[in-house]
The first five atom37 places (N, CA, C, CB, O) and aatype in JSON, in Angstrom:
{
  "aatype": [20, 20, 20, 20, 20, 20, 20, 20, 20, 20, 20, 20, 20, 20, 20, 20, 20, 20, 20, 20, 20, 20, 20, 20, 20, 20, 20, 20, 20, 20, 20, 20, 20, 20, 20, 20, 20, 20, 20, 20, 20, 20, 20, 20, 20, 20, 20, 20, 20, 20, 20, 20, 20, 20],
  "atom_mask": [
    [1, 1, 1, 1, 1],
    [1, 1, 1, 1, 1],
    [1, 1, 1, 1, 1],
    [1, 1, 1, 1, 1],
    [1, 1, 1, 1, 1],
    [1, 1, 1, 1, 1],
    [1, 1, 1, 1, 1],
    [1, 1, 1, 1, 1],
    [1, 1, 1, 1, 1],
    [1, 1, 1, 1, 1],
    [1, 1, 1, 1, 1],
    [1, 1, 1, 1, 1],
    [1, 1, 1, 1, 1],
    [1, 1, 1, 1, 1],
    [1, 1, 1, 1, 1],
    [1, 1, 1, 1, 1],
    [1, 1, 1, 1, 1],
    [1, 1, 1, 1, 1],
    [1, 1, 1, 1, 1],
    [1, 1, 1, 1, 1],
    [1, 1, 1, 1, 1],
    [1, 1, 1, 1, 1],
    [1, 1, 1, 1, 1],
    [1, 1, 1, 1, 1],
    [1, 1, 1, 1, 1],
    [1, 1, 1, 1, 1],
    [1, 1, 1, 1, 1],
    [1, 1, 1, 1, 1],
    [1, 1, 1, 1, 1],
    [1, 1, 1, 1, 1],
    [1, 1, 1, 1, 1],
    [1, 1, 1, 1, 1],
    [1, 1, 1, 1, 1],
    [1, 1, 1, 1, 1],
    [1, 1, 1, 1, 1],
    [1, 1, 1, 1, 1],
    [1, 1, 1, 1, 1],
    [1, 1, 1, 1, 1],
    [1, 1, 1, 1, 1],
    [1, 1, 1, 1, 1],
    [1, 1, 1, 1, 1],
    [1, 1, 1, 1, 1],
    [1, 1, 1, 1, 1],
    [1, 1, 1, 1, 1],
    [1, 1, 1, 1, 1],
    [1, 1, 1, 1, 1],
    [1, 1, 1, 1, 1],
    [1, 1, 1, 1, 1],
    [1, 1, 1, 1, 1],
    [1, 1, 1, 1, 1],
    [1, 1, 1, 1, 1],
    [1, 1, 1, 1, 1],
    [1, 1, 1, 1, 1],
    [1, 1, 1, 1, 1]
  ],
  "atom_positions": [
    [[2.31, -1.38, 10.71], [2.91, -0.99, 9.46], [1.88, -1.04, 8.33], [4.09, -1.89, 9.14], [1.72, -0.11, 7.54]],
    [[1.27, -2.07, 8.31], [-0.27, -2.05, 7.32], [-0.88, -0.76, 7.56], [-1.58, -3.31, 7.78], [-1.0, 0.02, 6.61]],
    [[-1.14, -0.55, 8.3], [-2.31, 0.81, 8.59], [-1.68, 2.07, 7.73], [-2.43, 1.39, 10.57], [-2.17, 2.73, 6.82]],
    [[-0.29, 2.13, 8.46], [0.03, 3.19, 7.17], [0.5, 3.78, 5.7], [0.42, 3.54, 7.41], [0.69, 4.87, 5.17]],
    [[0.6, 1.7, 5.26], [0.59, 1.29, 3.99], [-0.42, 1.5, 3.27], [0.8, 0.19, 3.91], [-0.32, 1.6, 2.05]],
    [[-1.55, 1.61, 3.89], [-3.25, 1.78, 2.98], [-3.42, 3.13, 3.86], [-4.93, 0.17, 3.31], [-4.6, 3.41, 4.07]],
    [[-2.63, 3.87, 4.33], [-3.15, 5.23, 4.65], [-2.08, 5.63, 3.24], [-2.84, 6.03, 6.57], [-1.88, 6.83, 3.08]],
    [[-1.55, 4.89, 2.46], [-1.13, 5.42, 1.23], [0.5, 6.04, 1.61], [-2.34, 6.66, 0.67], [1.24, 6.47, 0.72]],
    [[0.83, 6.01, 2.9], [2.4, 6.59, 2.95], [3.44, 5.97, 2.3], [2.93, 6.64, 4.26], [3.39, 4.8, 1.92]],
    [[4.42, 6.74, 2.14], [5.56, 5.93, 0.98], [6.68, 5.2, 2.52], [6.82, 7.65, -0.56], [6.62, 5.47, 3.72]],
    [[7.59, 4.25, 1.77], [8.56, 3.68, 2.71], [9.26, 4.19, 3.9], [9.4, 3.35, 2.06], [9.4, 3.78, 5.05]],
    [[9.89, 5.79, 2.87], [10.45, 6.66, 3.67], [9.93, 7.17, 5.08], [10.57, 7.58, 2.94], [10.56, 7.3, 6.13]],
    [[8.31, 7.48, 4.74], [7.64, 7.9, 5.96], [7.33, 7.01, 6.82], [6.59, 8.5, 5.78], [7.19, 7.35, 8.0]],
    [[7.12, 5.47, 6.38], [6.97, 4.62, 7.46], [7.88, 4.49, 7.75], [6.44, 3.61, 7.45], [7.8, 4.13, 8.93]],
    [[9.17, 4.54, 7.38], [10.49, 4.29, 8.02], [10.61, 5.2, 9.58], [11.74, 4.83, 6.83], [11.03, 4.78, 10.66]],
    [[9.97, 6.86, 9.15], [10.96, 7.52, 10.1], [9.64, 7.92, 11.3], [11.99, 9.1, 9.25], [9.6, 8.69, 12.26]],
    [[8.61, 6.93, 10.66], [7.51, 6.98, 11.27], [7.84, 5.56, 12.5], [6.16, 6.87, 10.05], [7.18, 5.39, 13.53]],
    [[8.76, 4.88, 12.12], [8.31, 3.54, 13.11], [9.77, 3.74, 13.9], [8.0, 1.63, 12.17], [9.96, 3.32, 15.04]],
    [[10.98, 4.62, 12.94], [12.08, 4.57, 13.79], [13.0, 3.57, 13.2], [11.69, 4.25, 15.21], [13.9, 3.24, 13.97]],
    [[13.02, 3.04, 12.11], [13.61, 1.8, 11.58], [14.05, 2.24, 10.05], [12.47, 0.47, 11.64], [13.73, 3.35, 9.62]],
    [[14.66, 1.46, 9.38], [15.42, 1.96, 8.06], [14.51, 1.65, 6.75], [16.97, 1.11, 7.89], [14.07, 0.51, 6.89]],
    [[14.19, 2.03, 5.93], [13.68, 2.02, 4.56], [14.02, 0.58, 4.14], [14.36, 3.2, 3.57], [13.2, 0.01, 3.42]],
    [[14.96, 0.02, 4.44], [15.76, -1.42, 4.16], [14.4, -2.71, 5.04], [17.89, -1.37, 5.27], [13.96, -3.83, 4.77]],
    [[14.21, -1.87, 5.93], [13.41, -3.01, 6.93], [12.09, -2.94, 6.53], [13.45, -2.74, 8.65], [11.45, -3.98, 6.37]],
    [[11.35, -1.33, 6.25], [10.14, -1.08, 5.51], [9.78, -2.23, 4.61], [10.28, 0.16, 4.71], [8.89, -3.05, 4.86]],
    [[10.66, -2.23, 3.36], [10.55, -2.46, 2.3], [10.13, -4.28, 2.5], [11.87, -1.88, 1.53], [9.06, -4.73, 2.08]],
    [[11.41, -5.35, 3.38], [11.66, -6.09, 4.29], [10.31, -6.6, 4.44], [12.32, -5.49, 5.37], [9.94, -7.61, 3.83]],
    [[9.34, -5.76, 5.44], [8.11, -6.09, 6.6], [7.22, -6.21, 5.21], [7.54, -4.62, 8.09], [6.77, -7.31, 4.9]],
    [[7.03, -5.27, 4.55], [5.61, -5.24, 3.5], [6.11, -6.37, 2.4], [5.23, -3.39, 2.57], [5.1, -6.52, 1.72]],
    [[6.65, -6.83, 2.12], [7.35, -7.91, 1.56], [6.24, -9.16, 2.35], [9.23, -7.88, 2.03], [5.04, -9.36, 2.17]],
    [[7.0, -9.69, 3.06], [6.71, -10.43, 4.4], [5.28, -10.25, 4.14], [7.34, -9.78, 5.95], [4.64, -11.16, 3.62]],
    [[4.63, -8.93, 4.54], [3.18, -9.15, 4.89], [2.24, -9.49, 3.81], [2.66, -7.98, 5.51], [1.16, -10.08, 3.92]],
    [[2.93, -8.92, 2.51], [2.14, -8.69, 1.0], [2.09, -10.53, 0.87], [3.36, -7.56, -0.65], [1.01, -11.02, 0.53]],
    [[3.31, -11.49, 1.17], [3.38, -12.63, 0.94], [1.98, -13.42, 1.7], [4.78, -13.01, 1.37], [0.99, -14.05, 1.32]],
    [[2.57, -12.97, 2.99], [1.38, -13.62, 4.08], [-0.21, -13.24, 3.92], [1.73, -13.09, 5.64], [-1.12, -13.8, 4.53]],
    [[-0.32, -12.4, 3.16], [-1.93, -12.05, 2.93], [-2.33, -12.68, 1.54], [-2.26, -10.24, 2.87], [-3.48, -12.93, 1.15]],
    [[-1.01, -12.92, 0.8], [-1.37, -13.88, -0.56], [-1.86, -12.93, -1.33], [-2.48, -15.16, -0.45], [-2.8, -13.28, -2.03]],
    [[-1.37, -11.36, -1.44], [-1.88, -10.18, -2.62], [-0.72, -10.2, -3.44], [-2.23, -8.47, -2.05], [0.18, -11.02, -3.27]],
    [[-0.7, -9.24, -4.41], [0.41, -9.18, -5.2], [1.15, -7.68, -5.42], [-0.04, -9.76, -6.47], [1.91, -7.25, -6.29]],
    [[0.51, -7.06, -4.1], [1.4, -5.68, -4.55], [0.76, -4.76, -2.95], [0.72, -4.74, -6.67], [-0.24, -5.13, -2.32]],
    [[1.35, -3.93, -2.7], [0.66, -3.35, -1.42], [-0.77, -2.58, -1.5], [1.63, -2.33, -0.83], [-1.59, -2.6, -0.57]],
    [[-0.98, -1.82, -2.87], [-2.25, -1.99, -3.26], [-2.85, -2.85, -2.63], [-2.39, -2.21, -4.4], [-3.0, -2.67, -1.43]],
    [[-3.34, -3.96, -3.22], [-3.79, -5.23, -2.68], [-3.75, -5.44, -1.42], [-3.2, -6.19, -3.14], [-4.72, -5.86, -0.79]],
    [[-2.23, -5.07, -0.72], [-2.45, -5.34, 0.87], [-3.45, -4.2, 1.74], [-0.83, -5.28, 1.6], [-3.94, -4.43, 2.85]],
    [[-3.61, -3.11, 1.07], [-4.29, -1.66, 1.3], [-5.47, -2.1, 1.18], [-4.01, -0.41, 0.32], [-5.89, -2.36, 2.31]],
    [[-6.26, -2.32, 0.37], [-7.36, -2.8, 0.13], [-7.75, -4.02, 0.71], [-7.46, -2.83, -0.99], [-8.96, -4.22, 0.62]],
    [[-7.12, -4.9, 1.25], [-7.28, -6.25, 2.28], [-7.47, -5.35, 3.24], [-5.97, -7.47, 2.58], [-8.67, -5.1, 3.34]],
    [[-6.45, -4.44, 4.4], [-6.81, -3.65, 5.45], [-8.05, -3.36, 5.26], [-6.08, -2.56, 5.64], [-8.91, -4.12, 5.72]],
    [[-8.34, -2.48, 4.72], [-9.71, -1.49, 4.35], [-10.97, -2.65, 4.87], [-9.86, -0.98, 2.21], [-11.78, -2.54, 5.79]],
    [[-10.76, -3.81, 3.85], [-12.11, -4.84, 3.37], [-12.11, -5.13, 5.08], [-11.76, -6.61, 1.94], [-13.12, -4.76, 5.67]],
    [[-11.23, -5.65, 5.72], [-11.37, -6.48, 6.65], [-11.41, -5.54, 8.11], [-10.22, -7.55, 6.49], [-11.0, -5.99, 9.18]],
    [[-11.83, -4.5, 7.98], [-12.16, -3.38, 8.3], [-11.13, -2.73, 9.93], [-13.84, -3.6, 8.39], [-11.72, -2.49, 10.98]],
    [[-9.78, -2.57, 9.8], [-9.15, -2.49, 10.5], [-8.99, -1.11, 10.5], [-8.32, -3.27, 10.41], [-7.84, -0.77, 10.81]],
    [[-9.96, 0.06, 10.2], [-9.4, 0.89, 10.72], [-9.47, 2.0, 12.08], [-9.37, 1.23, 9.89], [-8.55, 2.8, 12.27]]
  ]
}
């Protein structure tokens, strides 16, 4: 779900991209934005990138 958060896609597309609801999107990057200690998915986009996962 990161990967296509810093490939810049909006909720909707990761939604119908993973098969799961906009409700759960929103949900997971929540969750992950917390666990990486950034403050916005920006931030989580740019953590991907730095830590070179692509």
């Amino acid at each position: 779900m990161l990967k296509l958060v810093a490939a810049g896609q909006p909720n909707k597309v990761i939604a119908n991209e993973l098969d799961v609801s906009s409700h759960t999107v929103k949900l997971h990057i929540h969750r992950i934005i917390a666990k990486l200690g950034v403050h916005n998915r920006t931030e989580a986009a740019v953590w991907y990138h730095q830590t070179r996962h692509d």
